[in-house]
N, C-alpha and C positions, 0 to 999 in steps of 0.2 A: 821392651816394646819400642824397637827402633822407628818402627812405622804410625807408630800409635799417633793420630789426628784425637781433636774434641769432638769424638764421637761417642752416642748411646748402643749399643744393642739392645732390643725389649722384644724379649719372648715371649709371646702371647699364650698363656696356658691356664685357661680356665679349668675347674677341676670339673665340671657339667658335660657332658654327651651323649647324646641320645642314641645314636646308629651303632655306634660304637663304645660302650661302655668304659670308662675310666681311658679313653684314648690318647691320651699326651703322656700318661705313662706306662703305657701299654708295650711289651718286651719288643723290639722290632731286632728278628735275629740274636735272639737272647739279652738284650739290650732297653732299657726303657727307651723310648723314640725320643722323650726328649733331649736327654744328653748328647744324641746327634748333632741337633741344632746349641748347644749350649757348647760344647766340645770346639765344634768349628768355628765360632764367634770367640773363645778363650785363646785358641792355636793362631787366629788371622794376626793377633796383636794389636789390629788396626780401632779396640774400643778402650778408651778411656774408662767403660763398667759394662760390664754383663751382665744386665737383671733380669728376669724372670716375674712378670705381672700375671700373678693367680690369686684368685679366694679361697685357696686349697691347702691347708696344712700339710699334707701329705708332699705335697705335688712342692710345697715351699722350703721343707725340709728336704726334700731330693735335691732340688737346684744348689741351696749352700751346701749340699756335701761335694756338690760337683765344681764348686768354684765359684759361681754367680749367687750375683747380689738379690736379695729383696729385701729391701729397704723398708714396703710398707703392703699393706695386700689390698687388692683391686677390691672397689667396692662392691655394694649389690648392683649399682644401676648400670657397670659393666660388665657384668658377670652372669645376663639374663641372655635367653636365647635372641634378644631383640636388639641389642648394644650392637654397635659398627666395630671395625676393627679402628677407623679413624675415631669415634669414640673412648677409645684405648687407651690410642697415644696419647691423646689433648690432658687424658685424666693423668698418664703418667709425666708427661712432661711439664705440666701444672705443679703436680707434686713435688718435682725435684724442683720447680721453682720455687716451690715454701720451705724448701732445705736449704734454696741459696745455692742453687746448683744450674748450669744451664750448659746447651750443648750445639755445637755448631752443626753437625751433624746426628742422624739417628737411624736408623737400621730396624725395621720390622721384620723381628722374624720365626718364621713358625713354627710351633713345638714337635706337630707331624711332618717335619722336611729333611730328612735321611740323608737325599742327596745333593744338599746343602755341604760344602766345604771349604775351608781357610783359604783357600786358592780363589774359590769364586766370589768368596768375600772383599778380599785385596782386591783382586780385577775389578768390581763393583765401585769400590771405593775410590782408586783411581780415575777410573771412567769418570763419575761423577767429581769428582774435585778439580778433573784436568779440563771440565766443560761448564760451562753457562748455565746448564739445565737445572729446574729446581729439584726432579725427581728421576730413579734410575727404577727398571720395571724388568726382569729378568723373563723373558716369553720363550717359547716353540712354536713349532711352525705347525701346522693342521695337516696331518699326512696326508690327506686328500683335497683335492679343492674344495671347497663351498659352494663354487662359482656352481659344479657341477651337482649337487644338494638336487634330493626329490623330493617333494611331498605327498601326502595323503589325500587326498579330498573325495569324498561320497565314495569310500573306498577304492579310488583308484589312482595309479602313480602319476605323476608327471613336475618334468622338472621348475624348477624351481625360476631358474632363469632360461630359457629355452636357448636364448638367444648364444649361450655359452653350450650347449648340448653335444654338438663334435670340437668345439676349441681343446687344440693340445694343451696337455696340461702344466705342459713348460713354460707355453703361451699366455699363461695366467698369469696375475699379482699374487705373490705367496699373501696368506692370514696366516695371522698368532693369537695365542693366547694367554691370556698370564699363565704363567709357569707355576702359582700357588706355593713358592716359598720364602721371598721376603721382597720386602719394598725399601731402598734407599734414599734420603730426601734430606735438603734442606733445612733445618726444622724453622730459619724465618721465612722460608718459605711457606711450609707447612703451615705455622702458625696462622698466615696471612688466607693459604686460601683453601686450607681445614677440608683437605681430600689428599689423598695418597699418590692418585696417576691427575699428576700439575700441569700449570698451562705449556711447561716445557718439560715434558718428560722422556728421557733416553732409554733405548731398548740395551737388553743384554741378552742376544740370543742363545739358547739352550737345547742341548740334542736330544730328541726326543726320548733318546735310553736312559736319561738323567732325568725325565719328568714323571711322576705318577700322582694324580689326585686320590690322596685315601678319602673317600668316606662312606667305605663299604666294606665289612670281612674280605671280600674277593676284590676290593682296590687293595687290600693291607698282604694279600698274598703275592699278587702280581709284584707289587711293588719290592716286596723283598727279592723277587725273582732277579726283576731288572737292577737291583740296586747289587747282588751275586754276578751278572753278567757282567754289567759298568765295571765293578771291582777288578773283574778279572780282565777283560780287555786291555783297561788303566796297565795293571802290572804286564801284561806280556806287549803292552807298548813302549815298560819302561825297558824290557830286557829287551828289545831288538836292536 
């Protein structure tokens, strides 16, 4: 691990879902989804441990055959549909503190993120060690404006901001949105002000063919579609 800094990885994988049924180990392209994200946090090098916080036997036993740690398993009070993902962390980074453990660095990152890889892990990691910022926030851009957004009212459209109505769209300030597959941070940072996106926090922006939010049957199809395209684009970019 040439590269290895004091960093966590913690992969948030409760064994609970509602939309989606047993979803963090749910085959994605023959594959559980989670080993995606456990795989690419093992290859970066860049962690000191790779663990896996669930309440899920199942789900705890897949992680150690894949390599990653669980050390101890997430309790009930973050394991309920109402716990924060910043809930999470505090409880697991607490805990490695009553083992006598601690970490300069930590990496949230999520069990359904596919198109999470060792590459944009490193990048990640970099960016944030080589700047000030307390947290690093991987976004996309909103294929459309906002600016130009309509709404509903007593049934009928009208826009949103009028005032942007014929403004080119090149003319606009791009929006992002979090990209929904891991957050980078500080953890004195964290500790101190116990949120995810800090009072200094750096973007890492992401293409849009790299982003999919599952939490739907037909997010989990698309997704493998796009995550089949991205692949193959990747390799006929590497042969030219």
């Amino acid at each position: 691990m040439k590269n290895c800094k004091n960093a966590l990885a913690v992969i948030t994988a409760r064994g609970g879902s509602k939309r989606i049924p047993r979803k963090n180990i749910k085959p994605f392209l023959g594959k559980p989804v989670i080993l995606y994200s456990i795989q690419a946090a093992l290859s970066s090098g860049i962690f000191r441990e790779v663990m896996v916080s669930t309440d899920d036997e199942e789900i705890a036993a897949l992680a150690r055959d894949a390599g990653a740690a669980v050390p101890f398993l997430r309790s009930a009070d973050t394991a309920n549909d109402y716990a924060t993902t910043t809930d999470v962390m505090l409880e697991v980074l607490e805990s490695y503190r009553k083992l006598g453990r601690s970490f300069d660095y930590a990496c949230c990152l999520y069990p359904t993120a596919p198109f999470v890889s060792a590459d944009k892990l490193i990048k990640a990691m970099d960016m944030l060690s080589c700047s000030d910022a307390d947290s690093l926030l991987p976004v996309v851009r909103f294929s459309f404006p906002p600016q130009r957004s309509v709404v509903i009212q007593n049934g009928l459209l009208s826009f949103r901001w009028p005032e942007h109505m014929f403004t080119r769209s090149q003319d606009l300030q791009p929006f992002y949105h979090d990209a929904g597959q891991f957050y980078f941070f500080r953890t004195d940072s964290f500790l101190k002000q116990r949120r995810l996106v800090m009072d200094k926090t750096i973007p890492m922006e992401l293409p849009e063919l790299e982003v999919q939010d599952i939490d739907t049957e037909n997010d989990w199809e698309i997704a493998e579609v796009k995550y089949q395209v991205a692949n193959r684009s990747a390799s006929e970019n590497r042969n030219q």
